[in-house]
N, C-alpha and C positions, 0 to 999 in steps of 0.2 A: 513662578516660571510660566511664562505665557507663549504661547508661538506668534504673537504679536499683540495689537491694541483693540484685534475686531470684536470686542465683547457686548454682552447687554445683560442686565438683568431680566431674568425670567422665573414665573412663579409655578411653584414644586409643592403639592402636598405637604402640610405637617407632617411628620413621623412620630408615633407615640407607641412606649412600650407598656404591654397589655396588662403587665402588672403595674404601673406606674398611671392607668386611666383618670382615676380617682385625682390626682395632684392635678388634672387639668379640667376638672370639674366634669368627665364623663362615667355612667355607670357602666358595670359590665353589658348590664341590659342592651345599652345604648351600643355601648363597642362591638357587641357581638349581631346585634341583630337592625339594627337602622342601614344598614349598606351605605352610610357615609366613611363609614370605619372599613376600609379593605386591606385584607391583606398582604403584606406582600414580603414576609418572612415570617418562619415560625418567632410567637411575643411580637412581631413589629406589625404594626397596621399604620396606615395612612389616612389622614383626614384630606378627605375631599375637597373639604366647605372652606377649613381652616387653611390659608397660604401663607408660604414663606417666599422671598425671592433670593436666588442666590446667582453669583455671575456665572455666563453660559456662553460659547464660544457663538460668534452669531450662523456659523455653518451644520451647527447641532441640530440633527431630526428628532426625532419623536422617539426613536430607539437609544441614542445618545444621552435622553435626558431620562428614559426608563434606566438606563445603566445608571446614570449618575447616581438618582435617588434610591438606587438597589446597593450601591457601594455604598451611600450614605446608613443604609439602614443596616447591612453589613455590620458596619464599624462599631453601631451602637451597642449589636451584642459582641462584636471581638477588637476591642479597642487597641491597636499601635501593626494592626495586620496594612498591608498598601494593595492594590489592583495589582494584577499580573498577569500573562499570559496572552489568551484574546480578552480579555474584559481589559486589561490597561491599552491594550492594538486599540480596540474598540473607541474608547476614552481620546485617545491619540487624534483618529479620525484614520487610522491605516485601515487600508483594502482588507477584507478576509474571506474567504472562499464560504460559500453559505452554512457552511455544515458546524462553523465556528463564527457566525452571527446570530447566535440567540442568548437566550436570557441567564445561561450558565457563568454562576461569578467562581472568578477566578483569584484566591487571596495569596498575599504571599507575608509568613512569619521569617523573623531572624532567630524567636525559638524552636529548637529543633525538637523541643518536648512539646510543643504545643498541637491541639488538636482540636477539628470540628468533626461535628457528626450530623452533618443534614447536606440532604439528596441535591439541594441546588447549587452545594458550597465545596468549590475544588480545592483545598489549602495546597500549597507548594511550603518550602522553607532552603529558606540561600541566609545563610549565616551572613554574610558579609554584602547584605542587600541594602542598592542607594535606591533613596526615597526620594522625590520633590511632588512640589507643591504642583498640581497642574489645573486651570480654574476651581480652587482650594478643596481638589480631593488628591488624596496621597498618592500615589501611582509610582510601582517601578521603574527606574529609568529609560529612559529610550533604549540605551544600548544594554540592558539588562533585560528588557523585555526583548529587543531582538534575537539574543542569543537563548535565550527562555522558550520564546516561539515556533523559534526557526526548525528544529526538529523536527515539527508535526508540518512541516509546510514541505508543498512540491516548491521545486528551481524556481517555477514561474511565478510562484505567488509568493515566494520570498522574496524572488527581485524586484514582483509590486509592493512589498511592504518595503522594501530596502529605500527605494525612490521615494518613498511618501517622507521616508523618515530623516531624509536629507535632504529633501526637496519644496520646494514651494505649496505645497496641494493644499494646507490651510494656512498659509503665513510662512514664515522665518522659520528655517530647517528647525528641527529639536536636536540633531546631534550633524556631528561632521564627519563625511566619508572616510579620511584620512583617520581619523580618533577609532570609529567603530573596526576599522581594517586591524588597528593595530592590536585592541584588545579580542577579537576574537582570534587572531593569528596567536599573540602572547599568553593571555590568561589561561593558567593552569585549570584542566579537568571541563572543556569545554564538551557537551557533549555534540557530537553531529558535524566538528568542525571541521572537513572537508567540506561536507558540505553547504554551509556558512558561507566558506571565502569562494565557493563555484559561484553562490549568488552572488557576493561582493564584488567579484571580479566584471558582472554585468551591471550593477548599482550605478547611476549617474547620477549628477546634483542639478538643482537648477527645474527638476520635472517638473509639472504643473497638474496631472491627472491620472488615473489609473490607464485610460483609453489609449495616451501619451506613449507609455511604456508597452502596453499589448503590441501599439503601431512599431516600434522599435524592435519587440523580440520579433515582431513577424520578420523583419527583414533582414535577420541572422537567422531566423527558423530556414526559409526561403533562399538561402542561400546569397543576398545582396548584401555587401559594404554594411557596416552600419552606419549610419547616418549622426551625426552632431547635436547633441540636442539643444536647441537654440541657440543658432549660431549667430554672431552680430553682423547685420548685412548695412552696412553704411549706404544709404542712399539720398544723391548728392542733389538730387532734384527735390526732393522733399525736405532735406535739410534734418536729416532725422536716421537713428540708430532702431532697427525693428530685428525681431526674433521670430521667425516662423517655429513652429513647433520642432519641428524635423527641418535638416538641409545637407543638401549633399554640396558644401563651397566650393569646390572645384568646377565642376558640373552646373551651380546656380541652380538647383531643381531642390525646393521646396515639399514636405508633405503637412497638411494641415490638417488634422483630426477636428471636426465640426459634431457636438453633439446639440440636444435639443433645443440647450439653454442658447445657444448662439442665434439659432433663428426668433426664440420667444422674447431674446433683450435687445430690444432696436439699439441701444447705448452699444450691445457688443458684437452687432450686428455690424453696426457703421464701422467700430474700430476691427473690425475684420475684414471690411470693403476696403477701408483706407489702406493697412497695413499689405494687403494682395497688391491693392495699386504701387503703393511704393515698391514690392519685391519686380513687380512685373516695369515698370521704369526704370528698375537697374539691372534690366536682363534676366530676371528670374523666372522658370516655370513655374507654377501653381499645383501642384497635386491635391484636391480636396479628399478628405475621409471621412466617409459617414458609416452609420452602422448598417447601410446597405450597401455597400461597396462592393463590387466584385473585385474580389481582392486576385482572380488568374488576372486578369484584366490588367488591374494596378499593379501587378508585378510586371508585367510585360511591355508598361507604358515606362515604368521605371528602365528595366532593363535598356532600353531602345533609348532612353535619354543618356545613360549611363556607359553604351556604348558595349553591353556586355551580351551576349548570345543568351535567347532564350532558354530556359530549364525546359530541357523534355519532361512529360509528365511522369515518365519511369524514372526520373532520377533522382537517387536517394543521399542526393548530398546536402540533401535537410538537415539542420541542427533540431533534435528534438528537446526542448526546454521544460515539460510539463512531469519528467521524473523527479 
């Protein structure tokens, strides 16, 4: 199971267990005190020197491929366990609030007798848990890890995990809005499922960013329409179908989230020049967003295109999203 074809091979540490040295021609000597041999589970250590290559999504950081090879070594000592929780979100490439981006692995058994006893290793156990293959490590399902997750997450950081996971942000959705709505609405013994379907209810497909989605709950936060996300604007002079990030079609008022990589890739530099031009030739305004935005500002340029009466600053007809 791949969320598309962008892969590559990349090289990962041998993994070797510390009673098992000897079959690869190392002494304990060696294992224990050269610092080629680190380690990185109790019995598991890694050879530095020694590489393996295995297939790697090509959007994977440096924390993505410390996960991989931590689940890899994982499995060694608890063989038929899969990723779960934040460490399969993580694997995914889903957003996660900082406090659940680090090196805590998260396993999940379909034995309910089964048990680990070490400080880094969180076991769960779902009896009736779906596995797939996801650049060939095991991982709970998209929609098993959603509902798995979702508990410990606020509204806002579920409906960024919701969009990731139906949306474009590394490739081809992993699961479909429709499919995840129905099994956290039907499936028996869901825990937290109120709140589940609050996020789902704000989930949209098609996302392309984390930054994407913050632009969007601000302007339900803020009290504004929600806006479309990438709406198809046919523009007849350029002969061409373009998608602003955000757009209000009625209105013709676009909002374009611009983060770093826009300005540092002339390639997406230009197709962001191009694509402005063509909204702006079919009558569209431009709203740019960057991560200095004064966002009273942009609301107020908003409201004014929109046709809607400024928000006094006392007014508390804010949607708040972050419980």
């Amino acid at each position: 199971m791949f969320a598309n074809d962008r892969w590559e091979m990349r090289d990962y540490p041998t993994l070797i267990e510390t009673g098992h040295a000897a079959s690869h021609g190392i002494t304990q000597h060696q294992l224990l005190n050269s610092g080629r041999f680190l380690r990185i589970l109790p019995g598991i250590r890694m050879d530095t020197e020694r590489l393996v290559r295995f297939r790697t999504p090509v959007w994977a950081d440096r924390s993505w491929q410390r996960d991989a090879l931590s689940l890899r070594a994982a499995l060694i000592k608890h063989p038929g366990t899969v990723a779960a929780h934040a460490l399969a979100a993580r694997l995914y490439g889903w957003p996660l609030p900082p406090n659940l981006m680090n090196d805590q692995l998260y396993l999940c058994s379909a034995d309910r007798n089964f048990r680990i006893n070490q400080r880094r290793i969180t076991l769960r156990r779902k009896q009736n848990l779906v596995r797939v293959n996801w650049y060939d490590l095991p991982l709970l399902s998209p929609i098993d890890t959603f509902i798995d997750i979702g508990p410990d997450l606020t509204l806002r950081d579920l409906i960024k995990l919701g969009d990731a996971s139906v949306g474009n942000w590394h490739g081809a959705p992993q699961t479909q809005l429709p499919l995840l709505r129905a099994e956290v609405a039907e499936r028996p013994q869901v825990i937290a499922r109120r709140h589940l379907l609050s996020a789902l209810e704000l989930v949209r497909e098609t996302v392309d960013s984390p930054r994407e989605t913050d632009l969007r709950l601000w302007t339900i936060a803020v009290g504004l329409p929600e806006p479309t996300v990438h709406p198809r604007v046919r523009c007849s002079i350029h002969r061409e179908v373009v998608e602003p990030d955000l757009g209000y079609e009625d209105e013709k008022l676009a909002l374009e989230y611009e983060g770093d990589h826009h300005r540092q890739s002339k390639e997406q530099w230009t197709r962001d020049i191009d694509r402005d031009e063509a909204l702006r030739d079919s009558g569209w305004t431009v709203l740019k967003v960057t991560s200095r935005t004064n966002y009273r500002l942009l609301e107020a340029k908003v409201r004014q295109h929109l046709g809607l009466p400024l928000r006094d600053q006392g007014n508390k007809q804010s949607r708040q999203l972050d419980d």
